[in-house]
TORPA-4810 file (N, C-alpha, C, O; in nm, 3 decimals):
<nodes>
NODE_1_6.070_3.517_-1.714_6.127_3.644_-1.672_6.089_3.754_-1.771_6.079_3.872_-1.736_X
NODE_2_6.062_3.701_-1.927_6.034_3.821_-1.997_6.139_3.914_-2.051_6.255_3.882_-2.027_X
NODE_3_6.118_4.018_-2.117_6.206_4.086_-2.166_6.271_4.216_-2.027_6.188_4.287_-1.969_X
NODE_4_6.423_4.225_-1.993_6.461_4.314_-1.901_6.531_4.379_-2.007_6.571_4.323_-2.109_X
NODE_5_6.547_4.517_-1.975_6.647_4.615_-1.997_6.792_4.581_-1.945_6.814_4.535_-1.833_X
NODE_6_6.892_4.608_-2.042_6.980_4.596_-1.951_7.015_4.695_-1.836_7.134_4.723_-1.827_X
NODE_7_6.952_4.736_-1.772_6.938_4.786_-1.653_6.881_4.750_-1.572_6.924_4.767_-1.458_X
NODE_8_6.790_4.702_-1.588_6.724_4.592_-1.469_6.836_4.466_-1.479_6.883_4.434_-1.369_X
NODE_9_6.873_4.408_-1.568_6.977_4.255_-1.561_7.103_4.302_-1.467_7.141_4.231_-1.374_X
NODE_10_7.165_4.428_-1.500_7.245_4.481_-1.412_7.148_4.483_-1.301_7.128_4.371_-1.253_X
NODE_11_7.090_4.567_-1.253_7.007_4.581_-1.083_7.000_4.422_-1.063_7.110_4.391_-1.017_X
NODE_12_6.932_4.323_-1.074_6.931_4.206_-1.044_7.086_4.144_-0.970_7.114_4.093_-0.862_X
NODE_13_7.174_4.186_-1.118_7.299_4.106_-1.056_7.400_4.169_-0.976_7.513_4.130_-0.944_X
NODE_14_7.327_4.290_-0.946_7.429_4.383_-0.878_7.559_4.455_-0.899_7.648_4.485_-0.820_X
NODE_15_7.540_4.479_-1.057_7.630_4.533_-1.112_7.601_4.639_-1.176_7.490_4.693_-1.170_X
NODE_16_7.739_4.699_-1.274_7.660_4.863_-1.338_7.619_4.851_-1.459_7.653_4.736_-1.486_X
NODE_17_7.568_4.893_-1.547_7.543_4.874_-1.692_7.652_4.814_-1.762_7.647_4.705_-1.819_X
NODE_18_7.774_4.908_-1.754_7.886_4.926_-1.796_7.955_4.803_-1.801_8.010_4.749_-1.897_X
NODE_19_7.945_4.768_-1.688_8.011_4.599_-1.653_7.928_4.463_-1.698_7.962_4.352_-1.740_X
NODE_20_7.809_4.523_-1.670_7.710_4.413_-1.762_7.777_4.404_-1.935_7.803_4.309_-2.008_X
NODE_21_7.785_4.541_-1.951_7.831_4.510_-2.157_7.967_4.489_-2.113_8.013_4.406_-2.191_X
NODE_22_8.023_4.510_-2.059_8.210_4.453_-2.082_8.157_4.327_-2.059_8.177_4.255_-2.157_X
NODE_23_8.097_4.270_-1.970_8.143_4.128_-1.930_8.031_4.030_-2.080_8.058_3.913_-2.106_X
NODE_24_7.933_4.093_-2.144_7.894_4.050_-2.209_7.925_4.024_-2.349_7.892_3.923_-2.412_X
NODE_25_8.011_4.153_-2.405_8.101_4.153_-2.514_8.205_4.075_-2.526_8.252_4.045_-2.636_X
NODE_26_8.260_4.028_-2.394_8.361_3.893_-2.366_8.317_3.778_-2.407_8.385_3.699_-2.472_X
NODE_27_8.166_3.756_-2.361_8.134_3.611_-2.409_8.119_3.589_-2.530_8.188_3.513_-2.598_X
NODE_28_8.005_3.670_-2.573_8.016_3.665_-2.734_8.126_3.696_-2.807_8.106_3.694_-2.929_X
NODE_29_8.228_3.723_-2.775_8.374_3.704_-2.809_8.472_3.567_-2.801_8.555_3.510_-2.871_X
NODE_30_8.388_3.547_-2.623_8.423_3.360_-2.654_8.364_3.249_-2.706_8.406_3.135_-2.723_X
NODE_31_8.230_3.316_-2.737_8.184_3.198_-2.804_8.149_3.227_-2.964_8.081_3.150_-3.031_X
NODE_32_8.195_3.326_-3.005_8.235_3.353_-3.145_8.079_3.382_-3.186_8.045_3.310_-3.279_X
NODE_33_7.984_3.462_-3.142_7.857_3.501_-3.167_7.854_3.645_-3.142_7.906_3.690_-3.040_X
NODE_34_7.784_3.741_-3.248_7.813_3.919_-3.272_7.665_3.962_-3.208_7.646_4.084_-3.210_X
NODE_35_7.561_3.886_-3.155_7.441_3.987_-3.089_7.398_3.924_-2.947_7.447_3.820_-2.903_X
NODE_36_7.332_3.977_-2.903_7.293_3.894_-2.773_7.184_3.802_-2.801_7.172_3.689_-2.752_X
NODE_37_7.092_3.868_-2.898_7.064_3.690_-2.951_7.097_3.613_-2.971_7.047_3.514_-2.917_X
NODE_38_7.207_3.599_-3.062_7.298_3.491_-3.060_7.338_3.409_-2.951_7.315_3.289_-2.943_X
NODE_39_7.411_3.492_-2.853_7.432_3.452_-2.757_7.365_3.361_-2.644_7.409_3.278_-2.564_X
NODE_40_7.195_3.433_-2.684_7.116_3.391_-2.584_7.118_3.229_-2.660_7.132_3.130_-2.588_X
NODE_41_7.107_3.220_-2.763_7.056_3.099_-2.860_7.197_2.993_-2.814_7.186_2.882_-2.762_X
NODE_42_7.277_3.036_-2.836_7.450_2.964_-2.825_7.369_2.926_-2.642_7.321_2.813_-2.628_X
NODE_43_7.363_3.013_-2.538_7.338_2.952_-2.425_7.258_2.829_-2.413_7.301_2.722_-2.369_X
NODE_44_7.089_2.861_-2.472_7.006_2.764_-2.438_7.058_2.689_-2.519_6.955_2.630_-2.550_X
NODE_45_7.166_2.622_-2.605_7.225_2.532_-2.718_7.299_2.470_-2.573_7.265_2.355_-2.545_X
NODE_46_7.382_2.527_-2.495_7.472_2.439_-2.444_7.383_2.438_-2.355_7.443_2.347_-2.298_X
NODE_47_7.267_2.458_-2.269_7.221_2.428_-2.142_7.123_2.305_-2.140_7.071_2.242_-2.048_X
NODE_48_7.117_2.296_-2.289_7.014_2.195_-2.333_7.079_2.079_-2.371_7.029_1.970_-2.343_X
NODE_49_7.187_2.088_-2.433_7.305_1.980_-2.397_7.332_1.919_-2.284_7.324_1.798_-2.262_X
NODE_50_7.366_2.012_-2.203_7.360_1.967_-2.048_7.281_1.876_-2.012_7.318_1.759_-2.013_X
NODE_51_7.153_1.912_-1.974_7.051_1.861_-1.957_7.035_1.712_-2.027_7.000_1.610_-1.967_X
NODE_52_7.065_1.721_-2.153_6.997_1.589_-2.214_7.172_1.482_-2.142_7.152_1.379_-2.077_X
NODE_53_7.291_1.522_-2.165_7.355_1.454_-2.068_7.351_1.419_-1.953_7.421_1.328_-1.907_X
NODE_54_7.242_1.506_-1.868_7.255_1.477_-1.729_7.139_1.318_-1.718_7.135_1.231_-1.631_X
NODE_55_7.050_1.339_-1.860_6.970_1.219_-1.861_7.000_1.127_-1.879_6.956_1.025_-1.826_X
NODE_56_7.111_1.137_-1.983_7.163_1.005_-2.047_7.249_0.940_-1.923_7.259_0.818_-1.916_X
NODE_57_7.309_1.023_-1.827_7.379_0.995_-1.721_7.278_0.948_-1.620_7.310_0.905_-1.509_X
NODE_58_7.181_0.958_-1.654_7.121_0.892_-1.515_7.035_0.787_-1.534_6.995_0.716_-1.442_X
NODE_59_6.992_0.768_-1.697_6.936_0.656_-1.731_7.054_0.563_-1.728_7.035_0.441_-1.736_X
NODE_60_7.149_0.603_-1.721_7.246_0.435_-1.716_7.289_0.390_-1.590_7.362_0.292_-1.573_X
NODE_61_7.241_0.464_-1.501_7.264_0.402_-1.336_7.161_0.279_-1.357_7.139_0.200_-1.265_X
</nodes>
């Protein structure tokens, strides 16, 4: 996808700028991380977790 503005991430999700940073200042609030790098890094941390569980879950069938 590359680098978006947050104005294009809003246009995509159909929301306003405004609501893109409220709803984004929440997460990094819940997940105790201060930039959106962070954040992005904290994401691919748990999505990659995921993933390696969904393997371990399916190598034991």
């Amino acid at each position: 996808m590359g680098d978006l503005t947050m104005e294009a991430i809003a246009g995509r999700l159909g929301v306003s700028e405004r609501t893109l940073g409220k709803r984004l200042t929440k997460l990094r609030a819940k997940l105790g991380v201060t930039s959106l790098y962070g954040l992005g890094r904290t994401w691919q941390e748990l999505r990659d977790g995921a993933d390696d569980r969904a393997e371990a879950a399916a190598s034991d069938r």
